[in-house]
N, C-alpha and C positions, 0 to 999 in steps of 0.2 A: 308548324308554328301554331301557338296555342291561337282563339281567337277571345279577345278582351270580353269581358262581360256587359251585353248591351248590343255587342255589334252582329249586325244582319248577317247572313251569310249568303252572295246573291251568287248564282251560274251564270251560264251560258244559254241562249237558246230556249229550243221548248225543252231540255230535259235539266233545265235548270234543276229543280227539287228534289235530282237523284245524285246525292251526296253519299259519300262513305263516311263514315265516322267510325274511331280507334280507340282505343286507348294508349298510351304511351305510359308504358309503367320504366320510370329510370330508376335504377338502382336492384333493378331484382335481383335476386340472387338464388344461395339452394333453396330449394323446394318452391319458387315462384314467389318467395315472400316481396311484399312493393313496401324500400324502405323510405322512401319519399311519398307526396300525395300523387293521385294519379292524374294528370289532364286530359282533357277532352280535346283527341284534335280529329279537325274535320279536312277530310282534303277532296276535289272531286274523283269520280270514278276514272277512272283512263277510258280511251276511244277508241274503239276497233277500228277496222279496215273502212268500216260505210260511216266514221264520224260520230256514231250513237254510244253510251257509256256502255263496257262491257259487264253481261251480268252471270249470275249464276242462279240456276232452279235450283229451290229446296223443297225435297218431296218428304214428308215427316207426318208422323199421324196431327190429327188435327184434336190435341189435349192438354191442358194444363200443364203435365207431367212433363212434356217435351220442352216447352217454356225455356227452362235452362240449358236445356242442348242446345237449343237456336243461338239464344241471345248471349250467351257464353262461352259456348264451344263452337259453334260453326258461325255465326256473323263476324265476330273477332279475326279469326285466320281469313275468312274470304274477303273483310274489307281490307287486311294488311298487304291480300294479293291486288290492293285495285281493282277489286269489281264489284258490283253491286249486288247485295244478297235480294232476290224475289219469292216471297211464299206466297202461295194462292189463297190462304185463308187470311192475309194481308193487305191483299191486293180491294181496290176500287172498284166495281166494273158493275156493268148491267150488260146482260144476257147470260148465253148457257156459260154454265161451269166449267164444261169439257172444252169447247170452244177457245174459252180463254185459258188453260193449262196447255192447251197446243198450241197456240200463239204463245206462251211464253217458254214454251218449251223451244217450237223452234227457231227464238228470238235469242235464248241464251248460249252461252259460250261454253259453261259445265253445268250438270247438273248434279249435287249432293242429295244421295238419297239415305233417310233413317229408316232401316227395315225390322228394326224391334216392332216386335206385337206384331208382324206378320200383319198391318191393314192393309186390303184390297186397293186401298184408292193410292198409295204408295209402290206395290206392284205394277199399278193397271201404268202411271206416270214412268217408272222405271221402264218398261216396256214400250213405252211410246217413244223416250228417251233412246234408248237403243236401236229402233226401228228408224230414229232419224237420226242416227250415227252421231249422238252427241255424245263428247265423252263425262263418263259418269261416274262418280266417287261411290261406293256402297258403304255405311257404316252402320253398324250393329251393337247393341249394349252388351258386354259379356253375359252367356250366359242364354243368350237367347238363339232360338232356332233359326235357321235360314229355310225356308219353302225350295222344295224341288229345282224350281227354274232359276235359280241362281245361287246354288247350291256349289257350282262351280265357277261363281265368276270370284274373282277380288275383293275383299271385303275389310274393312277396318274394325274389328273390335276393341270397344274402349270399356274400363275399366269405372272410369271418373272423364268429368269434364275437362280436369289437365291433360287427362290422359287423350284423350281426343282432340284437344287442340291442338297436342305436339303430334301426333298421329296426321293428321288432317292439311299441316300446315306442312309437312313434307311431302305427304303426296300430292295435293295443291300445287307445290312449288314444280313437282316434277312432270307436272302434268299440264302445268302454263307452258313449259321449257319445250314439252315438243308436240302440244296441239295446239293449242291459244296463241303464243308469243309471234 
């Protein structure tokens, strides 16, 4: 349900401020066209096993470029799975860097990694991720190489940003269905 223009939006608890937000496009049809306006609906994250909102790491280079992949193509499908998107170069904190990528690494439920452009700090997160058995999405921009060490794992390449959301959002789904859920 939409919320009226004006009104607060208040949680629960201390993790009150971690909301999911959607869009709700009615009416779409072929090719994704929204033939109504689109509203903004907010609902909270769902709660794991220990009460806290479940989330998701996103490991992606830290660039302008990716901008659209995040806020388009992967926030959209992970907050329609209920759960909360976390990027490190988004995140609040004081102290080390790595520190707080392993607390949220092993604080999340999945992790979504972008391995275009091959950045180290996206391998290095990808590998920590696996070494603490969290299960992990790999996606890739067509076109671009995959590095040796994962070279055989599962990987999504997308084409465009539709293309990755409908990619993203089924495997998401099938991946809540029998690790998460």
């Amino acid at each position: 349900m939409p919320i009226p223009a004006g009104d607060q939006v208040r949680g629960r608890g201390r993790h009150a401020p971690l909301f999911c937000a959607r869009l709700r496009r009615s009416g779409a049809g072929r090719g994704d066209r929204v033939r109504d306006a689109e509203r903004l609906v907010v609902r909270p994250a769902k709660e794991g096993d220990d009460g806290c909102p479940r989330t998701c790491f996103v490991a992606m280079p830290f660039d302008d470029e990716f901008d659209d992949v995040f806020h388009y193509g992967i926030q959209p499908v992970v907050c329609r799975h209920t759960l909360t998107c976390v990027r490190i170069d988004e995140d609040v904190f004081v102290g080390d860097v790595s520190d707080r990528i392993h607390e949220k690494i092993d604080a999340a439920d999945v992790v979504i990694a972008d391995m275009t452009g091959a950045k180290p700090n996206v391998y290095y997160e990808v590998g920590y991720a696996r070494r603490a058995h969290k299960p992990t999405i790999l996606i890739c921009s067509a076109g671009s190489r995959l590095e040796f060490n994962v070279q055989g794992a599962r990987c999504l390449f997308y084409e465009h940003i539709h293309d990755l959301e409908a990619q993203l959002s089924r495997e998401l789904e099938g991946l809540l269905l029998s690790h998460v859920a």
